[in-house]
C-alpha positions as CSV (number, residue, x, y, z in Angstrom):
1,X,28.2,-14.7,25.3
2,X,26.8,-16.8,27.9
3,X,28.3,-20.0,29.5
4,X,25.9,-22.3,27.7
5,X,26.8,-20.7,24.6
6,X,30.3,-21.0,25.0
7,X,30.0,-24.4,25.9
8,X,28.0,-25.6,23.3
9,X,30.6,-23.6,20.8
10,X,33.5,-25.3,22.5
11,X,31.8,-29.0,22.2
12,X,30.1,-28.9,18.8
13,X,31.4,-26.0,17.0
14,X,29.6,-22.8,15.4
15,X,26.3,-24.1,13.4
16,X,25.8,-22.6,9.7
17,X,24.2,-19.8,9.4
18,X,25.9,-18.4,12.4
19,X,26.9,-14.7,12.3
20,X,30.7,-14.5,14.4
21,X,32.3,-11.6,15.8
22,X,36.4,-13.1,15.9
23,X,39.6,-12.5,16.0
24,X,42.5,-14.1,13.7
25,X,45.9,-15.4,15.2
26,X,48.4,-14.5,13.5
27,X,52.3,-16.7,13.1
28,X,53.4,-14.8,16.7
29,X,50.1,-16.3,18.3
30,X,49.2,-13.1,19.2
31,X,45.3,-12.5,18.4
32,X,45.1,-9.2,15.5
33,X,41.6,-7.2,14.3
34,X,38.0,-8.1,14.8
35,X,36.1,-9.2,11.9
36,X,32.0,-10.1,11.5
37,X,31.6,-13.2,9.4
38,X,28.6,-15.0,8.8
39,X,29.2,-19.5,8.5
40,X,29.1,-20.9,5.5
41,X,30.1,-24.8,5.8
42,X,32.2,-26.4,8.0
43,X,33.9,-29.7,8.0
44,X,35.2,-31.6,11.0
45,X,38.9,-31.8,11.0
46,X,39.7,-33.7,14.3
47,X,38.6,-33.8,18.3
48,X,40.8,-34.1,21.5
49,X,40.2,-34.9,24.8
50,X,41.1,-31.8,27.4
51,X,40.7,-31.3,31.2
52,X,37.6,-29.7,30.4
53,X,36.2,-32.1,28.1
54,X,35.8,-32.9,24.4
55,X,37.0,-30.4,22.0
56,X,36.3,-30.3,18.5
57,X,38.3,-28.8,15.6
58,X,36.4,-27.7,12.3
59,X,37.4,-26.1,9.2
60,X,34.8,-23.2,8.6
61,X,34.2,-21.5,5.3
62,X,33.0,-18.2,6.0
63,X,31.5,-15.3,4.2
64,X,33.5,-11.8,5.6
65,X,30.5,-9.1,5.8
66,X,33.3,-6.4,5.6
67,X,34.7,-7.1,2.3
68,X,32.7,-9.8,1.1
69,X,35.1,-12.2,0.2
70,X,34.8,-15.9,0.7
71,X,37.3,-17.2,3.4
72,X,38.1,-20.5,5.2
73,X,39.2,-20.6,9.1
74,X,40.4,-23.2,11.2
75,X,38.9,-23.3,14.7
76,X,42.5,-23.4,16.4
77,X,43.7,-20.3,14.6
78,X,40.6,-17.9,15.8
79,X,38.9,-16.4,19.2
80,X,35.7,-15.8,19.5
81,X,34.4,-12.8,21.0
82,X,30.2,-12.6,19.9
83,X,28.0,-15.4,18.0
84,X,24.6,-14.5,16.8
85,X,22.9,-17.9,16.3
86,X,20.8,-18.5,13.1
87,X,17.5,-20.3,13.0
């Protein structure tokens, strides 16, 4: 992922129709498995102001190509590792 992607990812968010490679954090804050999900929705939960900028925090609904199952992630509990951007 390139620095403009990042970010753009880190400042607005993913976009729907966004394919993500991610990983979950688990209660121990340590990050656990790699899943492929593609976005759904998202709905802005709340921003904060950092040393590096804006940040925004969303609420995604996603759809888990591995086991097809309809799931909802908050942006503070996963790390992003690949985005494929839709059109």
């Amino acid at each position: 992922m390139n620095k403009q992607t990042f970010d753009n990812i880190y400042r607005h968010g993913l976009q729907i129709g966004d394919i993500v490679s991610y990983s979950c954090r688990s209660l121990f804050q340590s990050y656990f498995g790699k899943h492929d999900s593609l976005v759904l929705n998202k709905e802005f939960l709340f921003q904060k102001h950092t040393r590096f900028g804006i940040r925004t925090f969303y609420l995604y609904t996603m759809l888990n190509t591995d086991s097809q199952k309809i799931i909802e992630v908050k942006t503070q509990n996963i790390k992003i590792h690949e985005v494929i951007r839709g059109r």
